[in-house]
FIVOTOR-199566 format. One record per residue: residue in three letters; x, y, z of N, C-alpha, C in turn. Coordinates in steps of 0.05 Angstrom, whole numbers, plus 32768, in hexadecimal, padded with zeros to 4 digits. Layout:
BEGIN
ALAXYZXYZXYZ/...
***
This chain:
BEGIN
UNK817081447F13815C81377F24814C81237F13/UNK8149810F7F24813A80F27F11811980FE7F14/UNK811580EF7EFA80F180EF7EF380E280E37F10/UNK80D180E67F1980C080DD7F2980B680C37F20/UNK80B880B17F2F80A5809B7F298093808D7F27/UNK8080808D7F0F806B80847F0B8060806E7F20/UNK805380737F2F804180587F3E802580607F37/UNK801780467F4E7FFB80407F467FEF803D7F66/UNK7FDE80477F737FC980477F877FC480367F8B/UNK7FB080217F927F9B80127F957F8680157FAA/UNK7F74801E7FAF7F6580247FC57F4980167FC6/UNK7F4280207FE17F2680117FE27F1380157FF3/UNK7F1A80377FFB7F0B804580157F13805C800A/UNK7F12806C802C7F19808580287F3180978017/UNK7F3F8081801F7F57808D80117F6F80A68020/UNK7F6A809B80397F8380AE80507F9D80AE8045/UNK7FA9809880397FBE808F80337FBD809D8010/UNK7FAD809280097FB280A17FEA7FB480C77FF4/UNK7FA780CA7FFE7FB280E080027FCF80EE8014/UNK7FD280E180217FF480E58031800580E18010/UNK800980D47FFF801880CF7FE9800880DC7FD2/UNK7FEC80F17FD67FEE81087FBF7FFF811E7FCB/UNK7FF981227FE8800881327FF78023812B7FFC/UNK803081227FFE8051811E80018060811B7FF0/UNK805681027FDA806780FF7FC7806581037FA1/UNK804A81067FA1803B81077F83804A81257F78/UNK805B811B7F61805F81327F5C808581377F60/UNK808781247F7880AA81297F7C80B9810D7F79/UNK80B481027F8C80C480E57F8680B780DB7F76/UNK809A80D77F78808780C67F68807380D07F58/UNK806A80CF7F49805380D97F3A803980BF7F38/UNK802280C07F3F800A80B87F4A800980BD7F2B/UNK800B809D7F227FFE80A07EFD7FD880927EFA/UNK7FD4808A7F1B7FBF80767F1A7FB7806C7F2D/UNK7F93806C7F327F8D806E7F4D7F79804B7F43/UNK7F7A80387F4E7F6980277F517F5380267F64/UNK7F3C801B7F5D7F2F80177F717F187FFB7F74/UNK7F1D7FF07F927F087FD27F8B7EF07FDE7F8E/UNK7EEB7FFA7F9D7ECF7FFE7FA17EC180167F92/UNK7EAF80117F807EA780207F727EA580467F74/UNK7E9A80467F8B7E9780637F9D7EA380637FA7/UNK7EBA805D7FAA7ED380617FC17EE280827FC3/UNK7ED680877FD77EE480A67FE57EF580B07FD4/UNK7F1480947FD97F28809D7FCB7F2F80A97FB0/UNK7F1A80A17F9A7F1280A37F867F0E80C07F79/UNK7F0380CF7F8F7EFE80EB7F8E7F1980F17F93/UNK7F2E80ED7FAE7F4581027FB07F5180F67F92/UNK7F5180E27F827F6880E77F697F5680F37F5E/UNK7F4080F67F4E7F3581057F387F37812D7F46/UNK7F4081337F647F4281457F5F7F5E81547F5E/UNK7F68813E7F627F8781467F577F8D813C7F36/UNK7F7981387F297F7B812C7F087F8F81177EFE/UNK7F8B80F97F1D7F9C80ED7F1A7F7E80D27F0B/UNK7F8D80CC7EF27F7680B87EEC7F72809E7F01/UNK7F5680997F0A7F46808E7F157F35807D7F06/UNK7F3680637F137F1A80457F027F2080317F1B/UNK7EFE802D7F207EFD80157F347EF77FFB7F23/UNK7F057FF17F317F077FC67F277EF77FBC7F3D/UNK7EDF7FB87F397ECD7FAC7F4D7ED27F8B7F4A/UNK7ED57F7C7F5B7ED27F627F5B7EB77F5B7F4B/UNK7EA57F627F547E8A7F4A7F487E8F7F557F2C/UNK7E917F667F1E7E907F687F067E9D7F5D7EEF/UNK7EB87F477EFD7EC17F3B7EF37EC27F1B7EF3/UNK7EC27F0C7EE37EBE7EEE7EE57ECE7EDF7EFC/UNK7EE67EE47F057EF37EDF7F147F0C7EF27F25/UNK7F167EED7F2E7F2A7F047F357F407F087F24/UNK7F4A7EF07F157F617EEB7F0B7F5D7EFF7EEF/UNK7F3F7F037EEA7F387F117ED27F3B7F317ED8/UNK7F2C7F347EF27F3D7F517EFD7F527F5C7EFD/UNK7F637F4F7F127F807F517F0E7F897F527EF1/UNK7F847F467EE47F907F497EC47F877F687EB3/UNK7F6B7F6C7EC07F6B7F837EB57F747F9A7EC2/UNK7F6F7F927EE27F7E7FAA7EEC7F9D7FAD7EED/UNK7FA27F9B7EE37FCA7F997EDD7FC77FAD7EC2/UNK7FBD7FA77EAF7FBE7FB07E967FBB7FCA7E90/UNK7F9C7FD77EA47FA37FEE7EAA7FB0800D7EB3/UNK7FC27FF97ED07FCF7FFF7EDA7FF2800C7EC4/UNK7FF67FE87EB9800D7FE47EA2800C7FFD7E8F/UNK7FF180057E827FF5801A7E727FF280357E7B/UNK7FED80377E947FF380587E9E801280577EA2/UNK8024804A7E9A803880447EA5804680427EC2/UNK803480367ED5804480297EF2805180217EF0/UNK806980247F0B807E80157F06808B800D7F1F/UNK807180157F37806880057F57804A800B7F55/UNK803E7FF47F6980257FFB7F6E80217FFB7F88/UNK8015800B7F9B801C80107FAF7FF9800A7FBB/UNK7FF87FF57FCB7FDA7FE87FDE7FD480017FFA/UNK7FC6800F7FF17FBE802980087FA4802B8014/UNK7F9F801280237F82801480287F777FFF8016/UNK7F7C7FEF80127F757FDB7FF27F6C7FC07FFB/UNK7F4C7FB97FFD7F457FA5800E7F407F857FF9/UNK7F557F897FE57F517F737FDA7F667F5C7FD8/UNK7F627F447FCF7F827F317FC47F877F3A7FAF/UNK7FA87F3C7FA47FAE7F377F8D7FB77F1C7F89/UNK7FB57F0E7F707FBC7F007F6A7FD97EFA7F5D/UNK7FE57EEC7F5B7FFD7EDC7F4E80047EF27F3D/UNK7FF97EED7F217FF07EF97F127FF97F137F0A/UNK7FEA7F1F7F207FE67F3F7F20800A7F4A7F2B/UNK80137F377F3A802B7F3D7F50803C7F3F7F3A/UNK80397F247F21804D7F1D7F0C80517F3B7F04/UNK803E7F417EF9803D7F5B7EE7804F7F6A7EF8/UNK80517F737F0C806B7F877F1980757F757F2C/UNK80887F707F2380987F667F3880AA7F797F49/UNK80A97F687F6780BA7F787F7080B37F9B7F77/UNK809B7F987F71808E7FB67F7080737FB97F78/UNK806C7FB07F8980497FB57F9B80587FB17FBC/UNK804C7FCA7FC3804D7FCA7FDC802C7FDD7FE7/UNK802E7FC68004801C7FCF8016801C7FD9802D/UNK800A7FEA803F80127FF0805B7FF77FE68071/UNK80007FDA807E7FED7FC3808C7FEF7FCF80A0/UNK7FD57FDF80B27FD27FDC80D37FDD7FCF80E8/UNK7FFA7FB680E87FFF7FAE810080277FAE80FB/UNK802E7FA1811180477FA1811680437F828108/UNK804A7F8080EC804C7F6280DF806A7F5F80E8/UNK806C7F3C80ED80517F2680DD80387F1C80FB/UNK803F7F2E811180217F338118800F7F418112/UNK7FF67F2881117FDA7F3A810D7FD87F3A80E8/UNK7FD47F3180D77FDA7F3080BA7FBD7F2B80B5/UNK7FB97F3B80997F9E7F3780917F8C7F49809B/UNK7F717F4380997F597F5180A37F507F5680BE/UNK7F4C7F6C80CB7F467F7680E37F5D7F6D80FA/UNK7F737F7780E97F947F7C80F67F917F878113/UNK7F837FA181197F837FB8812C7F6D7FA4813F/UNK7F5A7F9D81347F477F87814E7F507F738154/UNK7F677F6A81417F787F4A81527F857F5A8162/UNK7F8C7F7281567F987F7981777F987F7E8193/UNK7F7D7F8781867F6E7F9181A17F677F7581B4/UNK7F5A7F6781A97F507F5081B77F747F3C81C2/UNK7F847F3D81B77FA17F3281BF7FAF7F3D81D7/UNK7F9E7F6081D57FA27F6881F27FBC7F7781F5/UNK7FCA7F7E81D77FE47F8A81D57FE57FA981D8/UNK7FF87FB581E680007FD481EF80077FE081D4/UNK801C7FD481C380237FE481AA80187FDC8198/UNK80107FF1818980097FE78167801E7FF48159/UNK80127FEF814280237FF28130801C7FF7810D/UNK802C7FFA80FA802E7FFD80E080457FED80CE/UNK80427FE180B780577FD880AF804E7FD5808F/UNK805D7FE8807F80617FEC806880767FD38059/UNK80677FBA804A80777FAD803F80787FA68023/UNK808B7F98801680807F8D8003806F7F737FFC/UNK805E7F767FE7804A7F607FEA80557F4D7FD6/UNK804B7F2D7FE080537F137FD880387F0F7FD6/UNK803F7EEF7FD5801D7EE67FCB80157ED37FE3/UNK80267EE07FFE80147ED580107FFC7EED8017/UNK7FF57EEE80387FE57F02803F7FF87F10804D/UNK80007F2C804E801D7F39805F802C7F2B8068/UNK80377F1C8057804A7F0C805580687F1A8050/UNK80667F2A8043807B7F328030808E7F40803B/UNK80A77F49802B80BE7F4D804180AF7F738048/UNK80BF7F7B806780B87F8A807080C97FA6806A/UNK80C67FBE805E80D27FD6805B80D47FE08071/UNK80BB7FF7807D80B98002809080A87FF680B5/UNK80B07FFC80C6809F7FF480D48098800D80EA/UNK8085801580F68084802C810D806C80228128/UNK806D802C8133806380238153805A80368164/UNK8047803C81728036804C8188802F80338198/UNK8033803981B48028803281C78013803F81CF/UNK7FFA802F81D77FDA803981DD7FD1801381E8/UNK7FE18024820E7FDB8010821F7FBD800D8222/UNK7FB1802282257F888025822E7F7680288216/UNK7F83802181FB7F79802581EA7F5E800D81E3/UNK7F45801581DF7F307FFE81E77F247FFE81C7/UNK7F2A800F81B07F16800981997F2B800C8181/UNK7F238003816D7F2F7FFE81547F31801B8152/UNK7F14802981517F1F8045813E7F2D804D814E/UNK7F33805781727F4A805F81797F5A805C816A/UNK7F6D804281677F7C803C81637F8C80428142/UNK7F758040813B7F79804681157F8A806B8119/UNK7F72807B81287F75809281287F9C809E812F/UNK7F9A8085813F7FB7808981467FD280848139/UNK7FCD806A81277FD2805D810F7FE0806F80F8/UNK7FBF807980F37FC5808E80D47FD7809880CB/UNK7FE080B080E47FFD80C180DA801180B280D6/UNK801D809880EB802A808B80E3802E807480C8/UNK8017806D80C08009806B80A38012807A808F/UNK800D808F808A801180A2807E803480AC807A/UNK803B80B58093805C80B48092806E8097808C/UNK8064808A808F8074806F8086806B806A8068/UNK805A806780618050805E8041805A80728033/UNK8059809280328062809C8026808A809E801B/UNK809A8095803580B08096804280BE80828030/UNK80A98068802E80AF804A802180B080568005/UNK8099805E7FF6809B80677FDB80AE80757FD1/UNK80BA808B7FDF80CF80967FD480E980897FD7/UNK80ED807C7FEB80FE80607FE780FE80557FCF/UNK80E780517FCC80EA80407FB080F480477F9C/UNK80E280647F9C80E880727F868113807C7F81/UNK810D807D7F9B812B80887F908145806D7F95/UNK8138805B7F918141803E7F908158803B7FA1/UNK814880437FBE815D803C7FCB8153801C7FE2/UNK813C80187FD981307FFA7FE081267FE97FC4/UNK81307FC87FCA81217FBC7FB8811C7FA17FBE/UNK81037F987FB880F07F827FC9810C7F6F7FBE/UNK81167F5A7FD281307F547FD881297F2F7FC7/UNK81407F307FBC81447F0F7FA6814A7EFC7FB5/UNK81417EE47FAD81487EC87FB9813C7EC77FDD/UNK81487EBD7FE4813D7EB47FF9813D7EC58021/UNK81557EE08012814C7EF6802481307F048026/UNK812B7F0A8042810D7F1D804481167F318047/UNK81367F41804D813D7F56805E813D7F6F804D/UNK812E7F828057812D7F98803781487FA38045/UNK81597FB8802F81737FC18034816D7FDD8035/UNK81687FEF80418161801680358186801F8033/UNK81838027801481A58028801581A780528023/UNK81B78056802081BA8065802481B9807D8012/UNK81AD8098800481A680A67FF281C480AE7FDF/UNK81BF80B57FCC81DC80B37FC381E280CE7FBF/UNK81FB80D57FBC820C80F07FC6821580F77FE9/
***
């Protein structure tokens, strides 16, 4: 049996998602070497320190620019040894930069059926667009805004659905089962953010 693979968190709330991947996969496909955080007191912060997964928030204002962030939060990341970083709730940009440092290896899971609805308050473009299904879509990240090619995608219909948190609430599990689902993909390299000028991810088939 192969070693588990080192990834990295990034969070920036509660941390629902950091926890579906202490719970599913920390420990078997993947090992959680490192929990980021943009917000100082961030919820999430507590579920890694009580599983004694090291934890440090990278606050924006504390740093001169972002590009100075990213550099250090690459660096930090680089020496717990990551080797994906996985966006779980993570309300910031990365930069160029930061992507260089792993290539081919940051993925995020965004609230909508991309490439509708991308970016900030995904679940209220929806609502106001007036759409029956929502959705989830676990991809890899580029240096647009959910841009990037797509791994997983999943779907609930919620025709009468009138408020964001409904909708989140409904969201979650499928959140959770797909991000976790994607990671061990990775891990057991049977996906990889795709070269040249394909977006199409391939899930090969497990081997044996």
């Amino acid at each position: 049996m192969s070693k588990p693979l080192p990834i990295a968190v990034l969070v920036s709330g509660v941390g629902t998602n950091l926890q579906a991947l202490l719970d599913r996969v920390h420990g078997k496909d993947a090992e959680i070497v490192a929990v980021g955080s943009s917000v100082a007191d961030a919820p999430a912060l507590a579920r890694a320190s009580e599983r004694d997964v090291p934890a440090r928030a990278f606050v924006r204002s504390s740093y001169g620019n972002r590009d100075e962030r990213d550099r250090e939060l690459a660096g930090w990341l680089q020496e717990r040894g990551a080797r994906l970083v996985v966006l779980a709730g993570y309300m910031e940009l990365l930069g160029d930069g930061f992507l260089a440092s792993f290539p081919g290896a940051v993925m995020n899971v965004h609230p909508s059926l991309l490439p509708a609805f991308p970016g900030t308050r995904a679940v209220e473009q929806a609502l106001e667009y007036g759409v029956r299904v929502f959705g989830v879509t676990v991809h890899f990240v580029d240096a647009g805004v959910d841009t990037g090619p797509v791994i997983l995608q999943g779907a609930v219909e919620l025709p009468d659905a009138r408020g964001a948190d409904e909708v989140m609430t409904a969201l979650r599990p499928i959140e959770h089962r797909l991000l976790a689902e994607a990671v061990s993909l990775f891990a057991q390299g049977r996906i990889a953010a795709p070269d040249g000028h394909s977006r199409r991810v391939v899930i090969r088939a497990p081997e044996g």
